[in-house]
C-alpha positions, 0 to 999 in steps of 0.5 A: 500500500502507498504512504497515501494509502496507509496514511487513508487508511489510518485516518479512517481508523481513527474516524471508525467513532463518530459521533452520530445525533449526539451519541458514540458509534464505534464502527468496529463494535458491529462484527460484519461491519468490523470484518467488511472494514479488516477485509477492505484494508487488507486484513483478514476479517477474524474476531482477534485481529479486529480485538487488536485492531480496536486497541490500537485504535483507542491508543492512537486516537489518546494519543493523537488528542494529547490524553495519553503519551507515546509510550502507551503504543509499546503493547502493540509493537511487542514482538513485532520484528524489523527484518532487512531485505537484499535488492538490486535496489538496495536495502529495505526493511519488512516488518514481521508480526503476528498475522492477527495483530498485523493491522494494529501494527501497520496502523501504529507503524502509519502513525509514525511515519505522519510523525517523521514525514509530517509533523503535528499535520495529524490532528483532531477536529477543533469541534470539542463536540467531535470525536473525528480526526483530519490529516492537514495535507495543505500547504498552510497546514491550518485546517482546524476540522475535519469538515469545513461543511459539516463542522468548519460551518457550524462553529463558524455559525456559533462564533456568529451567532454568540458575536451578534447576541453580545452586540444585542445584549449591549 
């Protein structure tokens, strides 16, 4: 998969619990939507791979908001090898994992690569009503939601509407 695919990849992850009329869904909750998800991305669908895929995806989301710290990432790399591989082309590394926590890994090993490549890009979105992430690919790098349509507009609105209520209450 290309560094724009798995960084996709991740950020879909990372979106997988909306908030939807004010309630938390987690997509990864729901079996079949969880495997159609894991197959969709490479994975192979089973219970056990969507079990650490969720963990890492509760671990890269605390991690992205600031509410835990980077060590907390370890559990998911544990046993997780880095093997070289000989080319024409050179040197390149192949990681090796175990084949259920392979989707867990690639998504902490995207998580990575954001930080090395494109520093503080990954963020969440500024609603404090939303639970969603954004990767600020723009050249100014100061997107602030995930949305300009859905939550760009609406705080925005808010900001509008508690200005135009101080003028009046004045």
């Amino acid at each position: 998969m290309s560094d724009r695919g798995q960084q996709d990849a991740l950020l879909e992850l990372l979106n997988s619990t909306p908030v939807v009329d004010g309630a938390i869904q987690d997509q990864l909750a729901d079996s079949g939507t969880a495997r159609s998800w894991q197959q969709t991305h490479g994975g192979r669908g089973t219970a056990e791979e969507n079990l650490h895929l969720a963990q890492a995806r509760d671990a890269l989301q605390d991690v992205v908001r600031g509410s835990r710290p980077v060590t907390s990432l370890a559990p998911l790399l544990e046993r997780v090898v880095s093997r070289p591989h000989l080319s024409p082309m050179g040197v390149s590394w192949e990681l090796d994992a175990p084949a259920e926590r392979r989707m867990a890994v690639d998504a902490v090993m995207a998580w990575s690569a954001l930080q090395e490549t494109m520093p503080g890009r990954l963020r969440p979105c500024a609603n404090p009503e939303c639970r969603l992430f954004l990767l600020d690919r723009s050249k100014t790098n100061k997107a602030r939601w995930c949305s300009m349509a859905v939550c760009g507009n609406r705080m925005k609105a808010r900001r509008h509407y508690q200005r135009t209520r101080g003028t009046a209450a004045e």
